[in-house]
Backbone as a ProteinNet text record, in pm:
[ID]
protein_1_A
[PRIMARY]
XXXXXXXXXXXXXXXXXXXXXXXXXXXXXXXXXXXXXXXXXXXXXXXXXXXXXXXXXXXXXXXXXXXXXXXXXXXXXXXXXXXXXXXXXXXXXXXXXXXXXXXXXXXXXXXXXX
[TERTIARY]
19108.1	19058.3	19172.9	19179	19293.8	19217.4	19321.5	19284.1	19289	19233.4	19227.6	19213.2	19302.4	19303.7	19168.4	19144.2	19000.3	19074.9	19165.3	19181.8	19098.1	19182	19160.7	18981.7	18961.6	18852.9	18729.5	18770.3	18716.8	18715.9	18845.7	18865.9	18817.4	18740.9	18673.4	18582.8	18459.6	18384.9	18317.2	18390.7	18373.3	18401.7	18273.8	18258.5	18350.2	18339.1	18446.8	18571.9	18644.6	18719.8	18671.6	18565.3	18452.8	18465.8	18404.1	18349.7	18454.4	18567.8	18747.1	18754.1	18768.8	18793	18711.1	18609.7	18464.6	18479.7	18490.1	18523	18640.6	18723.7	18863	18857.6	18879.8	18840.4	18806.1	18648	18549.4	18595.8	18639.2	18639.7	18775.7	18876.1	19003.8	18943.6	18880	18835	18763.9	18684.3	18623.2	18706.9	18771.2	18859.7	18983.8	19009	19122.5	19007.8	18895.9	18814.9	18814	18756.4	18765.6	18876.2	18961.5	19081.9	19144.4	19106.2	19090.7	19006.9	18904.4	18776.5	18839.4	18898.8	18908	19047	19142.9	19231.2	19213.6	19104.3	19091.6	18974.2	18966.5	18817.6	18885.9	19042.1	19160.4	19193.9	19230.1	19290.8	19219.2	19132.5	19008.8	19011.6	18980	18977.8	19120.8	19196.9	19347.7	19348.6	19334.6	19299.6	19259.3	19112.7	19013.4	19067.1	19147.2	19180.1	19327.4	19394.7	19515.8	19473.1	19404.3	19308.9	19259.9	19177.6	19142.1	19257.3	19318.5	19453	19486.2	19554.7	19611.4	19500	19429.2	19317.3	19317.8	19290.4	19265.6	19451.4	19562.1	19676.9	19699.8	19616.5	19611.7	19561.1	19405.4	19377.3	19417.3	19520.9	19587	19693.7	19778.1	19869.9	19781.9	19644.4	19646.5	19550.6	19511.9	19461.2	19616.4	19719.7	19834.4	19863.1	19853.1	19875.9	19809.7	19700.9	19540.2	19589.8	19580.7	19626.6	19752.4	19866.2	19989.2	19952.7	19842	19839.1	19735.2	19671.2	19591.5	19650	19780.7	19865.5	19920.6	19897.2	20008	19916.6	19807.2	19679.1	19688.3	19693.3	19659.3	19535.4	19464.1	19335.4	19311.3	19357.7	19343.6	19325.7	19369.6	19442.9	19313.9	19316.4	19215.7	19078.9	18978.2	18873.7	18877.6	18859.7	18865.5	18718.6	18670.2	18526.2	18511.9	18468.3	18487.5	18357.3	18255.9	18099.1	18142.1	18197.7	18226.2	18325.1	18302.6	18417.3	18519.7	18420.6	18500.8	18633	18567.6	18644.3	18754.5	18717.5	18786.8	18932.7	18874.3	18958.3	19040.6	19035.1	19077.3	19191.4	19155.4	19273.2	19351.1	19332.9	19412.9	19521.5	19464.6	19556.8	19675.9	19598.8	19687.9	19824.1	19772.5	19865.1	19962.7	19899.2	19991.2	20066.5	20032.1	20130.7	20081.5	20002.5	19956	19886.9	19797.7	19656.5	19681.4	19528.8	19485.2	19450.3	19490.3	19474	19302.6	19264.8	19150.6	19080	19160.7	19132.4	19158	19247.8	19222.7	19116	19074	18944.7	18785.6	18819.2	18704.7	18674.2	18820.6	18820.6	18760.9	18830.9	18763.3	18627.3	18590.3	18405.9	18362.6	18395.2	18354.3	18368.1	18481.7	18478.5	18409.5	18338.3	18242.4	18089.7	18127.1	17943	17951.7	18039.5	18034.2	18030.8
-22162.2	-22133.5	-22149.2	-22048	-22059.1	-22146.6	-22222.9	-22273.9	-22194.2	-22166.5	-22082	-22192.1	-22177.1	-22189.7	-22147.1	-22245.8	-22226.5	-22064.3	-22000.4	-21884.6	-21788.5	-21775.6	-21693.9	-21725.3	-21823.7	-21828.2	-21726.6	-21744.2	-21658.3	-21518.3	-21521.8	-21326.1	-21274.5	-21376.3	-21390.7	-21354.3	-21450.7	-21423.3	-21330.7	-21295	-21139.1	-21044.6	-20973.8	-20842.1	-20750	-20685	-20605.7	-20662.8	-20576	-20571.3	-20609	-20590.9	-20594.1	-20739	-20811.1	-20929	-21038.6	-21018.4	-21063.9	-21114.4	-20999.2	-20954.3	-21070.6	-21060.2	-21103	-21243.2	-21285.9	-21434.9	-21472.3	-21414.7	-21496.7	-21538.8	-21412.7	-21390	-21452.3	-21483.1	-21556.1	-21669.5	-21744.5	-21880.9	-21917.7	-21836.4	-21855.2	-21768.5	-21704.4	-21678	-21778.1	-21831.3	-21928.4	-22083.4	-22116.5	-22231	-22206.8	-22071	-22065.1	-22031.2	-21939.1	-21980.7	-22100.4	-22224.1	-22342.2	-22370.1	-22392.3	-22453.6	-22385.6	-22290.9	-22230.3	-22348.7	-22338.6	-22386.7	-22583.8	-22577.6	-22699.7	-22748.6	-22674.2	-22683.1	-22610.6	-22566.7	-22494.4	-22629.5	-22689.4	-22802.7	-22886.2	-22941.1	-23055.1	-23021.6	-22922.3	-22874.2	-22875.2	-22841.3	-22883.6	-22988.1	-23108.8	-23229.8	-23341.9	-23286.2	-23298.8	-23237.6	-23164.7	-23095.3	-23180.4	-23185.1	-23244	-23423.7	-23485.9	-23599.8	-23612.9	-23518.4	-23531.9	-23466.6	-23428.5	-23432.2	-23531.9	-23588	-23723.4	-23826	-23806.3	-23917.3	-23914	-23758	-23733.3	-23771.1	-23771.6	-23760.7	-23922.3	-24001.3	-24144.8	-24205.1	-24121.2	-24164	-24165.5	-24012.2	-24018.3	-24113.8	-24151.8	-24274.9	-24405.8	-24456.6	-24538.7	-24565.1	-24436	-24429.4	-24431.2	-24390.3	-24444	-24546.7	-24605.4	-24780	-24842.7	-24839.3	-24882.5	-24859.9	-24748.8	-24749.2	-24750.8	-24790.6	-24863.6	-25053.9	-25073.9	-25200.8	-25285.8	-25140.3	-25206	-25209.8	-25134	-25084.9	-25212.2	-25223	-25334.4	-25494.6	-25535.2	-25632.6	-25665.8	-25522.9	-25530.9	-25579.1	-25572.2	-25621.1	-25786.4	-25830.8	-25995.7	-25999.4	-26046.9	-26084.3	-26219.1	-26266	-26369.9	-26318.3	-26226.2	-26180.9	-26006.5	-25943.8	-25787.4	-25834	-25737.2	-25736.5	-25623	-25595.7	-25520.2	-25464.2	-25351.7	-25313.7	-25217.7	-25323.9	-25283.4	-25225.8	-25256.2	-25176.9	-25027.8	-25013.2	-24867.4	-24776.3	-24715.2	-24603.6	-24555.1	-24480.5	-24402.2	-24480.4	-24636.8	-24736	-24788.1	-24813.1	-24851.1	-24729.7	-24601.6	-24486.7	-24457.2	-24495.1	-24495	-24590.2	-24705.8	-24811.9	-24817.5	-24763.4	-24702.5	-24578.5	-24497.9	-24396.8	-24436.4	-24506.2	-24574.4	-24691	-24742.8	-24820.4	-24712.1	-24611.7	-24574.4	-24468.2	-24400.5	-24301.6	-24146.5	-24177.8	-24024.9	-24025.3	-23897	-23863.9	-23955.9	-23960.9	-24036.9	-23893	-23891.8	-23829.7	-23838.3	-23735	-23713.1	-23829.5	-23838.6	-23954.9	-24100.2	-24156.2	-24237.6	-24258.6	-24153.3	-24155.6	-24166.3	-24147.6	-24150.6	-24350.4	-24367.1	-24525.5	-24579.8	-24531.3	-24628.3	-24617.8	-24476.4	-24508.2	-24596.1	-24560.7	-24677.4	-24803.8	-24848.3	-25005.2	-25019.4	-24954.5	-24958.8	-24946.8	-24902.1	-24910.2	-25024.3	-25115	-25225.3	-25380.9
-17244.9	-17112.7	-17011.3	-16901	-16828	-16703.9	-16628.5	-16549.6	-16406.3	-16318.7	-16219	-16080.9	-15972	-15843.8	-15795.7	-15639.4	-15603.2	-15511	-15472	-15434.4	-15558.6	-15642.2	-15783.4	-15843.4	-15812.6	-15892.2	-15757.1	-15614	-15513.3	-15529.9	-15592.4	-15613.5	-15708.7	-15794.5	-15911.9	-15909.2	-15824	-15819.5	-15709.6	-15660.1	-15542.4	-15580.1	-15546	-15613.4	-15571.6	-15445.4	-15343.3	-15268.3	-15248.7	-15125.4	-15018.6	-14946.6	-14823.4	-14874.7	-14937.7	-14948.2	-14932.1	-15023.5	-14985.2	-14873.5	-14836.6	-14638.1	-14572.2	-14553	-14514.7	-14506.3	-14627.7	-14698.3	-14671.1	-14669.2	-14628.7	-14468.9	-14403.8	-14233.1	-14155.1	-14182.3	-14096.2	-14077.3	-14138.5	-14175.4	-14075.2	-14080.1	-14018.1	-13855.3	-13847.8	-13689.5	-13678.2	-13753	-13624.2	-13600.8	-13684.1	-13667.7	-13614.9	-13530.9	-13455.8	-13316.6	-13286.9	-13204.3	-13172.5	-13282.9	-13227.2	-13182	-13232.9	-13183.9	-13032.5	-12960.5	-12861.6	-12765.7	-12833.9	-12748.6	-12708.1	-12803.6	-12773.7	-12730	-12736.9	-12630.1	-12487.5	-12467.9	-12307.5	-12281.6	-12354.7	-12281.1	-12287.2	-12336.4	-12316.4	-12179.2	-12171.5	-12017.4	-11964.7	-11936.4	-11865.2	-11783.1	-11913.5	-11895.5	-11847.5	-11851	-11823.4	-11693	-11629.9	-11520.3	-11427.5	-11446.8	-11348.3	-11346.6	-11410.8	-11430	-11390.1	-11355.2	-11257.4	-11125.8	-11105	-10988.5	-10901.3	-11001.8	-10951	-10968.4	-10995.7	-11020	-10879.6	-10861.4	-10729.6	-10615.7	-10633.3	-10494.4	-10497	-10599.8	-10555.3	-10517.1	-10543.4	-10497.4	-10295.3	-10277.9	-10146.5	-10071.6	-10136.8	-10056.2	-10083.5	-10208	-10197.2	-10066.5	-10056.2	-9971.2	-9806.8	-9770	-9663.7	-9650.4	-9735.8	-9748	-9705.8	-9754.1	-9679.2	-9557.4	-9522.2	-9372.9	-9306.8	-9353.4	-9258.3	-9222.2	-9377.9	-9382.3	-9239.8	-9292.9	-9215.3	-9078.8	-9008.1	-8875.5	-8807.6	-8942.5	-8922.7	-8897.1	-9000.7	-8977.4	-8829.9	-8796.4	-8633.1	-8501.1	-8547.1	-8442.6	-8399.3	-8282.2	-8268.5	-8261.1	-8346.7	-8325	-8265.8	-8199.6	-8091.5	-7987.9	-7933.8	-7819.2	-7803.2	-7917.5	-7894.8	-7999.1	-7919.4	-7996.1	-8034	-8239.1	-8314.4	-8336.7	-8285.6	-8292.7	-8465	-8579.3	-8683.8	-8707.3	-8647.9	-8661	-8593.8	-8542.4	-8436	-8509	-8560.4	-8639	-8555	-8406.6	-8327.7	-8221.7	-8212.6	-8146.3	-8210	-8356.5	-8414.7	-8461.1	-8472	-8497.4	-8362	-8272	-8166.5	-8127.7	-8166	-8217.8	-8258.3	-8423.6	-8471.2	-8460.7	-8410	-8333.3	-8251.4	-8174.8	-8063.8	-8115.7	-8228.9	-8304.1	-8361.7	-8443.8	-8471.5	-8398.8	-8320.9	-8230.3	-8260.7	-8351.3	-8403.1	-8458.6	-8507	-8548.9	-8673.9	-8702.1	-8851.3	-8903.4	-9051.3	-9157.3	-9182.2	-9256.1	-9291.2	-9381.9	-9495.6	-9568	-9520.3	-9383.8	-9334.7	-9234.9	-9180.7	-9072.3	-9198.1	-9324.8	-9414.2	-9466.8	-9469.2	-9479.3	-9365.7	-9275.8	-9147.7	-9111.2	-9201.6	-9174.4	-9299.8	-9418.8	-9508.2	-9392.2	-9362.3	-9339	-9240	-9162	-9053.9	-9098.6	-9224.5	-9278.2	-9336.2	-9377.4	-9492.4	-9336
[MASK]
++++++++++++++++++++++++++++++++++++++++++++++++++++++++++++++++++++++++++++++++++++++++++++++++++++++++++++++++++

């Protein structure tokens, strides 16, 4: 008895050409499909997660310059209206010399709701 490869023993037992084809094919389209599918849903996910990386870097960077603007205040000396967004955003401005950024005027309402 000869020993036959699981290839050979396929070509064996298939009747046609058609069936060959058929049988070999499918199997390698859909596991390069997959492998499609699942490197476009990595990127994806790689995507939306340097996204949010970047977006929570922005409001790192102006939690700092909330902070620093905040250091420069005498609170002995001014009353800091931290219930008041618009008072408090106003303060801030003025401390710093120029507009507040979008994502710092979003902090300063968090810290006015808390």
């Amino acid at each position: 008895m000869v020993n036959l490869t699981k290839k050979q023993l396929v070509f064996k037992n298939l009747i046609t050409t058609h069936h060959v084809v058929t049988y070999i094919n499918i199997p390698n389209y859909f596991c390069k499909k997959n492998k499609g599918m699942i490197t476009a849903s990595i990127s994806n996910i790689k995507l939306a997660t340097c996204y949010k990386i970047r977006r929570e870097i922005i409001k790192l960077n102006a939690i700092k310059s909330i902070e620093d603007l905040i250091s420069t205040i005498d609170f002995s000396a001014e009353i800091v209206p931290i219930e008041d967004a618009k008072k408090l955003q106003k303060l801030l401005i003025s401390l710093k010399g120029e507009k507040l950024s979008l994502t710092e005027i979003e902090i300063i309402k968090e810290i006015s709701k808390n």
